[in-house]
C-alpha positions as CSV (number, residue, x, y, z in Angstrom):
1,X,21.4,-12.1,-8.6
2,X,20.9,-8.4,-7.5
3,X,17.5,-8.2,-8.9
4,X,16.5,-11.5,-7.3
5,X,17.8,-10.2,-3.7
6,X,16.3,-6.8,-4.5
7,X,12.9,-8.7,-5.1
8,X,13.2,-10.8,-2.1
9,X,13.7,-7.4,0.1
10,X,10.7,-5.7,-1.0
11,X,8.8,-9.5,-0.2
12,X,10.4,-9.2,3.1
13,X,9.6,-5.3,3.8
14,X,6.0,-5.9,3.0
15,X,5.5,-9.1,4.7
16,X,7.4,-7.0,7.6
17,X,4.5,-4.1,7.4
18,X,1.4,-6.9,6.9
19,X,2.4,-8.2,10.5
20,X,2.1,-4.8,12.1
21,X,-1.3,-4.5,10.7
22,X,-2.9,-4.8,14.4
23,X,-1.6,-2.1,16.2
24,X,-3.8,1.4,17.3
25,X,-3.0,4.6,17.7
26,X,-5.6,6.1,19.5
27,X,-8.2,4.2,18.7
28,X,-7.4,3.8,14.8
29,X,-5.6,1.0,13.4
30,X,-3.9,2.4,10.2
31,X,-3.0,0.3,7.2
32,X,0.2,1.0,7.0
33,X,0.6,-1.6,4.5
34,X,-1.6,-0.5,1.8
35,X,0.9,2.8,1.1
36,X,3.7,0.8,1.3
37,X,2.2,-1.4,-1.7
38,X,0.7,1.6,-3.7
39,X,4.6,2.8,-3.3
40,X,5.6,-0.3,-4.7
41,X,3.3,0.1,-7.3
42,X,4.2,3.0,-8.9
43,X,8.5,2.0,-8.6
44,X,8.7,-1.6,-9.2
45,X,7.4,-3.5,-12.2
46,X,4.1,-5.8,-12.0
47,X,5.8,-8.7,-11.3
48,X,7.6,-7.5,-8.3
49,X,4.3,-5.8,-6.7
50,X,2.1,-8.6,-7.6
51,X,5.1,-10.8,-5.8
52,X,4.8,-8.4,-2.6
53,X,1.1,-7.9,-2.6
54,X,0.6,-11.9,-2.1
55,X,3.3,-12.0,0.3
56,X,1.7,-9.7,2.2
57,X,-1.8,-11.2,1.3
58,X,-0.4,-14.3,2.7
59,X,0.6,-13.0,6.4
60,X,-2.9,-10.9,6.9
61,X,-5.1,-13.3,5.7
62,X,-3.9,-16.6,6.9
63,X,-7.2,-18.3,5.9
64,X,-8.0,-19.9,2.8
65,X,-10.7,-17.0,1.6
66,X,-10.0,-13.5,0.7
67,X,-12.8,-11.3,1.7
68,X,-14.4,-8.6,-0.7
69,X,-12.9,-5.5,0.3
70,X,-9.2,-7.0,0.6
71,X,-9.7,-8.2,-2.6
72,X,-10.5,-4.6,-4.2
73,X,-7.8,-3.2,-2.8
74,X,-5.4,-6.1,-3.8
75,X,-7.0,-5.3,-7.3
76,X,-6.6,-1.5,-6.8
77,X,-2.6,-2.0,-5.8
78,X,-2.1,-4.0,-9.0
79,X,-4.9,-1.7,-11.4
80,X,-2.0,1.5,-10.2
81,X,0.9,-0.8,-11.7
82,X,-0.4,-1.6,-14.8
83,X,-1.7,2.1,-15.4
84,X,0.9,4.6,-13.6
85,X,2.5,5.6,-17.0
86,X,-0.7,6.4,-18.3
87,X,-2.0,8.5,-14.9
88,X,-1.0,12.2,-16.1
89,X,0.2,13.5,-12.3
90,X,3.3,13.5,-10.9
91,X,4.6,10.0,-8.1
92,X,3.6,12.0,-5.0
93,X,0.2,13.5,-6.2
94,X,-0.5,9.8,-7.5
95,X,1.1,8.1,-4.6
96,X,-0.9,10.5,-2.2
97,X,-4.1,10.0,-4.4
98,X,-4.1,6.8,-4.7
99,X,-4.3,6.4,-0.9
100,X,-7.3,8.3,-0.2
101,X,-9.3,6.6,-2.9
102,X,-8.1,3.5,-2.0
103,X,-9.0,4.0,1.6
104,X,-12.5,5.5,0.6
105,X,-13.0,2.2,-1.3
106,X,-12.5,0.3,1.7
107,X,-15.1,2.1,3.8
108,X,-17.1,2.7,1.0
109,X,-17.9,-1.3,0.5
110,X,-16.8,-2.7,3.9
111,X,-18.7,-0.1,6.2
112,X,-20.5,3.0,3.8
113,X,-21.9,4.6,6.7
114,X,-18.8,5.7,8.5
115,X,-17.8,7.8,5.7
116,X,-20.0,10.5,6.9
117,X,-18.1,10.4,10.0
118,X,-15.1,11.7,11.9
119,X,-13.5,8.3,12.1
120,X,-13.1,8.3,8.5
121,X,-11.6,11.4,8.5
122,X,-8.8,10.1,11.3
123,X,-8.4,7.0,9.3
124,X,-7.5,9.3,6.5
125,X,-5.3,11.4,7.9
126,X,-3.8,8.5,9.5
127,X,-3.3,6.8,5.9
128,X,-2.2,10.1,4.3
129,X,0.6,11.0,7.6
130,X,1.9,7.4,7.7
131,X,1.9,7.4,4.1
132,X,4.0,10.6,3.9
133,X,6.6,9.1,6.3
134,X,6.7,6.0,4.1
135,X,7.1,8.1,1.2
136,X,10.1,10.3,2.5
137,X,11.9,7.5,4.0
138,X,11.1,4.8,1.2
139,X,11.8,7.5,-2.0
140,X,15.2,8.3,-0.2
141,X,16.3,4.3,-0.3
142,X,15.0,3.7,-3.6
143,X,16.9,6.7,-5.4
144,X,20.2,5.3,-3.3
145,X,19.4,1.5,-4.6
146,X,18.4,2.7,-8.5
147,X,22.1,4.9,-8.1
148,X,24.4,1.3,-7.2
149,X,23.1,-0.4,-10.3
């Protein structure tokens, strides 16, 4: 029952993040979502991030088609489950790593021309400082929940 409530949490946190997924901060709309999945990733099992990715899936793309660059990083999310224990860095190098390549494969197939510029570099260090907050806060919660059981 625990793990079935703890499952349902992490559905609900993500699902929670994918609908704040239009808000800017000067001018940039980070995806605050994508490292709360990779964080996901790399603590919970496949089942539980595949479970979290399509719930988030599910509130940001409310249409029946995917397009291609969700879809690669819905692939890169689940690609750092399945291979984390085989990655030889440390959770926050990974973690941290796996956020800038996964937002340079965004740009890279949904608009390769702004990587050359300063927006991508914002959107960067946008992903990286949200990421670091979600990290802190998140690894803090998750060592308290892994301690009750």
């Amino acid at each position: 029952m625990k793990k079935i409530s703890r499952i349902l949490g992490i559905i609900v946190l993500t699902a929670a993040f994918a609908f704040f997924q239009g808000f800017s901060i000067g001018g940039i709309m980070p995806n605050l979502l994508f490292p709360v999945l990779v964080f996901i990733a790399l603590r919970e099992d496949f089942l539980v991030t595949l479970a979290a990715s399509a719930a988030s899936l599910l509130v940001v793309k409310s249409g029946p088609f995917m397009d291609f660059p969700t879809s690669l990083l819905f692939l890169f999310v689940l690609g750092i489950s399945l291979f984390k224990a085989t990655l030889p860095w440390q959770e926050a190098v990974l973690y941290f790593l796996s956020i800038f390549l996964g937002t340079l494969l965004l740009y890279a197939v949904a608009e390769p021309a702004l990587i050359l510029s300063s927006f991508f570099l914002q959107e960067v260090f946008v992903a990286l400082a949200g990421g670091a907050a979600i990290f802190a806060i998140f690894s803090r919660a998750w060592q308290n929940e892994a301690t009750k059981y």
